[in-house]
C-alpha positions as CSV (number, residue, x, y, z in Angstrom):
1,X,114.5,102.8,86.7
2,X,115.3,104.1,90.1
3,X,112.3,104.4,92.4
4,X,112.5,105.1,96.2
5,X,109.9,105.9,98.7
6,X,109.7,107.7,101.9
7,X,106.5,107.7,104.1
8,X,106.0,110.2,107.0
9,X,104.2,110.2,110.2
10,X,100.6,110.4,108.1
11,X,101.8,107.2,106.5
12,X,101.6,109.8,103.1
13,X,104.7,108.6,100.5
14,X,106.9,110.9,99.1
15,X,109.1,109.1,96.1
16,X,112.3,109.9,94.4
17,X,112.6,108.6,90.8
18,X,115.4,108.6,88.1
19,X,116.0,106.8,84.9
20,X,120.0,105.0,86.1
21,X,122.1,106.5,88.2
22,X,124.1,109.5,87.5
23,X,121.1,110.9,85.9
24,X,118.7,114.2,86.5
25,X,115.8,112.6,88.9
26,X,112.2,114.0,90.5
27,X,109.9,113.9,93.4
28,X,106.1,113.2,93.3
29,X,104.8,115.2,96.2
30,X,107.0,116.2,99.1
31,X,105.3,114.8,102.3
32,X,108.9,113.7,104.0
33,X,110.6,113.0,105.6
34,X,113.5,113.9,103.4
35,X,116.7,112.4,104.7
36,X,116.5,109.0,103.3
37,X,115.8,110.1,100.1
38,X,118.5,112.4,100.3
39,X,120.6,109.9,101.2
40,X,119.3,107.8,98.2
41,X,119.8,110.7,96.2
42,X,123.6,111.0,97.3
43,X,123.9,107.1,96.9
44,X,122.6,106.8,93.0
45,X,124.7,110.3,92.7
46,X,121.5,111.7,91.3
47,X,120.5,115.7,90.4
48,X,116.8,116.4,90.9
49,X,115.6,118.7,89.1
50,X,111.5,118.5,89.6
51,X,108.8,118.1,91.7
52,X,106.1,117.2,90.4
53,X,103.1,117.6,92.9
54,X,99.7,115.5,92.8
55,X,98.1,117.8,94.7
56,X,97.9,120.1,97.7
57,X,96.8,118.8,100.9
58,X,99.9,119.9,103.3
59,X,100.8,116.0,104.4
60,X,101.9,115.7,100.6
61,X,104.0,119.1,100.8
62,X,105.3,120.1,104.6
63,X,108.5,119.2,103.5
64,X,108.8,120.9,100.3
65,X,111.2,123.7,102.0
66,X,113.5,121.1,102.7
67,X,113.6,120.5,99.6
68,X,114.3,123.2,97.7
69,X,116.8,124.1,101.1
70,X,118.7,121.3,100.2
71,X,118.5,121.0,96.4
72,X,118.2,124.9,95.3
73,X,116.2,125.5,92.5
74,X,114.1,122.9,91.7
75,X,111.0,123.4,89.6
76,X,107.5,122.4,91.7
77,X,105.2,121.6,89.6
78,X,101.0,121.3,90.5
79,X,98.2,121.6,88.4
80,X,96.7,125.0,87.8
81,X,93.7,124.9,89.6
82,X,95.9,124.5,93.1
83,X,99.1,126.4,92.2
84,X,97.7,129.1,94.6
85,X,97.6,126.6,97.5
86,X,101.3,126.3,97.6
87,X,103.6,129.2,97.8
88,X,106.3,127.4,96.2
89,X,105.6,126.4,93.0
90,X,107.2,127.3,90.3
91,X,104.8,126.8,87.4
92,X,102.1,124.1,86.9
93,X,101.6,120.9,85.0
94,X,98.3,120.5,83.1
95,X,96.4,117.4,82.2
96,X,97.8,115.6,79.1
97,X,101.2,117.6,79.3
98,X,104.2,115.4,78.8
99,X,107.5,116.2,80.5
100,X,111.1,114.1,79.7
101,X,112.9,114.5,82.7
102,X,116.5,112.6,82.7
103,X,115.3,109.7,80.2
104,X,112.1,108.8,82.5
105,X,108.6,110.0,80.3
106,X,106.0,111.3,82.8
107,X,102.5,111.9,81.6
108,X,99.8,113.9,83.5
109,X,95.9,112.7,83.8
110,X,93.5,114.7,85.6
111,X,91.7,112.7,88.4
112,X,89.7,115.1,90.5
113,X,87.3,114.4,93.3
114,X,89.4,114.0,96.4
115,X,90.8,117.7,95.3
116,X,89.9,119.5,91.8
117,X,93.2,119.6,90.6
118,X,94.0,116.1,91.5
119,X,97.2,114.6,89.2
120,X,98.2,111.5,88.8
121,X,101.3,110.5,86.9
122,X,102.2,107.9,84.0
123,X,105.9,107.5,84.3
124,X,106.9,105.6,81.6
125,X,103.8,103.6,81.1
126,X,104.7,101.2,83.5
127,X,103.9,103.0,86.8
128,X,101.4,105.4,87.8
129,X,101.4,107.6,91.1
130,X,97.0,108.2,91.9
131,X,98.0,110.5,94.9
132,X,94.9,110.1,97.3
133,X,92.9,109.3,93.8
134,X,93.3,105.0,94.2
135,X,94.8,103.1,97.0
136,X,95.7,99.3,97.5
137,X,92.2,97.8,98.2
138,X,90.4,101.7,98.9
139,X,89.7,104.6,97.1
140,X,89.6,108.7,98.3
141,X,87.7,110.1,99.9
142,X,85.7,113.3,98.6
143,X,85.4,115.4,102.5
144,X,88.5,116.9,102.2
145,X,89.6,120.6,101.9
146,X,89.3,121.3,98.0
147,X,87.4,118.1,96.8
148,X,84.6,118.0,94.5
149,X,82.0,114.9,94.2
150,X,82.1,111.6,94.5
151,X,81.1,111.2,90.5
152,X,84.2,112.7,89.8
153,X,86.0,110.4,92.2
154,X,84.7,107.4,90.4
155,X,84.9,108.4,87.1
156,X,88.9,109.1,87.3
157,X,88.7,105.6,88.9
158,X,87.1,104.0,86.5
159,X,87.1,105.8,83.2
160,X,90.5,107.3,83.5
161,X,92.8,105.0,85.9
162,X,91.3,101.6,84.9
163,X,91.7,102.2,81.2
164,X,95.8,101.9,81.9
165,X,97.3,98.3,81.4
166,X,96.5,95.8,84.3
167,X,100.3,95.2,84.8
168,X,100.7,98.9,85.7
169,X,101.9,99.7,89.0
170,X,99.9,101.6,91.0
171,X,101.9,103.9,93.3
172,X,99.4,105.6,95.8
173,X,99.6,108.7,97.8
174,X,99.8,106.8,101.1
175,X,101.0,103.0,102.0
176,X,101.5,100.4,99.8
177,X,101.8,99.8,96.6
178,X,99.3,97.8,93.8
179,X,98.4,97.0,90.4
180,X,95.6,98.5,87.9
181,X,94.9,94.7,87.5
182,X,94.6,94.0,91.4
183,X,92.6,97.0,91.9
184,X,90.2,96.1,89.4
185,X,89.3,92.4,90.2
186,X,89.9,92.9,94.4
187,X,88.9,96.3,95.5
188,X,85.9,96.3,97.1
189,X,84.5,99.9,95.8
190,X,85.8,99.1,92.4
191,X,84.1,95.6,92.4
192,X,80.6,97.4,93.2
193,X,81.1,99.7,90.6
194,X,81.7,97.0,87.9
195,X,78.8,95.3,89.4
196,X,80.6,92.3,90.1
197,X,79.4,92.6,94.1
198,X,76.1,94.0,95.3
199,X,75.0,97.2,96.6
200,X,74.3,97.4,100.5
201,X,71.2,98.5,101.8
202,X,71.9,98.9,105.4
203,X,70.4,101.8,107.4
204,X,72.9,103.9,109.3
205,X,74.5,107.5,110.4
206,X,76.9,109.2,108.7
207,X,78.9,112.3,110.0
208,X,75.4,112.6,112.1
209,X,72.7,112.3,109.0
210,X,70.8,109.5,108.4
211,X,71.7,107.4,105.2
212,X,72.5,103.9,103.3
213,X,75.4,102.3,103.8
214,X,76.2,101.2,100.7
215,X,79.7,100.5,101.0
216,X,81.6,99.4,104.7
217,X,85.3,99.2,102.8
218,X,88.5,99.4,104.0
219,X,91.0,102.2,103.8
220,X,94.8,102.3,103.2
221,X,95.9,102.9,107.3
222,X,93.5,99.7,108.4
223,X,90.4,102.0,109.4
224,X,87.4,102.0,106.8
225,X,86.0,104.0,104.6
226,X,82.1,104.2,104.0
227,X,80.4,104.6,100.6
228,X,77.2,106.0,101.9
229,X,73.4,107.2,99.7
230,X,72.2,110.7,101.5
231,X,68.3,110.5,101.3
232,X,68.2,113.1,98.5
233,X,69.9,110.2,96.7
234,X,73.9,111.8,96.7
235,X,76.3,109.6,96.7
236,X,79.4,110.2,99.3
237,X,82.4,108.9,100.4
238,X,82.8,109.5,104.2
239,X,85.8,108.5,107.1
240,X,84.3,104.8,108.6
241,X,84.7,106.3,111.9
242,X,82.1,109.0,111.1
243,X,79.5,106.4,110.2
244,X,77.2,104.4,113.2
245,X,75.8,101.9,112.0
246,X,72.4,100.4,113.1
């Protein structure tokens, strides 16, 4: 398989993917920048025909004009719930649908919180793209225009993403790249959850509220990101930099 990444200024990965060269290829998102994918295009003499977005949040499609400049008609595909968010589409991919695009298999599972229409994308069983769902050692966060709850964040995580194979290769929306396995045994929010690692207790402020910090974890651009308990008893994830702590 043929797999090539880009990654623009908001460190967000675009990625180009084709069964052998010669063959109808994708994109998952379109975030840019474009040129060396087009040149990787050109190189593997490739003809995308898709892509296939995980969700809408415009560092994962500013560059989808260039796209479609470049390539013509290519279909852009997002799930339902956020096909008005993007102008371009063409049509929308729904949770469980299949597609067979140039011999590579992709398979669509819903994973809202960070948005509600949140995609990630099984491609060939062997790697999956979790958009802002999972990253190496971090998770999404649920602030964002479009999300929904931190319980839905978790279960995607846990119920839906960590029920693929631990040799799976976990292809994030942003930075580098992981395992099902890895993420499971060494990510910090994933190791709470399991209840491998304890809770924390500490008191702090979070985007100006008082709260427990339950969680000081890392995020995928070397900041943190804060698992913090409101004092109704919600659970949040919330930018590190918004939280003081005592």
């Amino acid at each position: 398989m043929i797999l090539e990444r880009a990654m623009n200024d908001f460190l967000t990965n675009q990625y180009l993917v084709a069964a052998r060269p010669g063959a109808d290829a994708f994109f998952v998102d379109a975030g840019g920048p474009v040129e060396p994918l087009v040149a990787k295009v050109e190189e593997h003499g490739l003809h995308p025909t898709h892509v296939l977005l995980t969700h809408h949040h415009g560092d994962h499609v500013i560059a989808l004009d260039a796209l479609l400049e470049r390539f013509g008609d290519l279909a852009v595909l997002i799930h339902p719930d956020e096909r008005a968010d993007v102008p371009q589409a063409t049509g929308v991919l729904r949770p469980d649908d299949e597609l067979e695009i140039g011999g590579v298999r992709v398979r669509a599972l819903h994973t809202p919180g960070h948005t509600r229409g949140m995609l990630s994308l099984v491609v060939d069983e062997t790697d999956v793209f979790t958009g802002d769902t999972l990253f190496k050692n971090s998770v999404g966060g649920v602030r964002a225009p479009g999300s929904t709850s931190y319980a839905d964040l978790k279960a995607s995580i846990m119920d839906v993403l960590l029920a693929l194979p631990d040799d799976t290769v976990v292809r994030p929306g942003h930075t580098e790249p992981s395992t099902i396995g890895e993420e499971r045994e060494s990510n910090a929010f994933i190791r709470v959850w399991r209840g491998l690692d304890p809770e924390g207790s500490e008191p702090c402020t979070a985007l100006g509220d008082p709260a427990t910090l339950v969680l000081f974890g890392d995020d995928y651009d070397g900041g943190h990101k804060a698992w913090v308990r409101w004092e109704d008893g919600r659970d949040d994830i919330v930018p590190g930099s918004k939280v003081k702590r005592a």
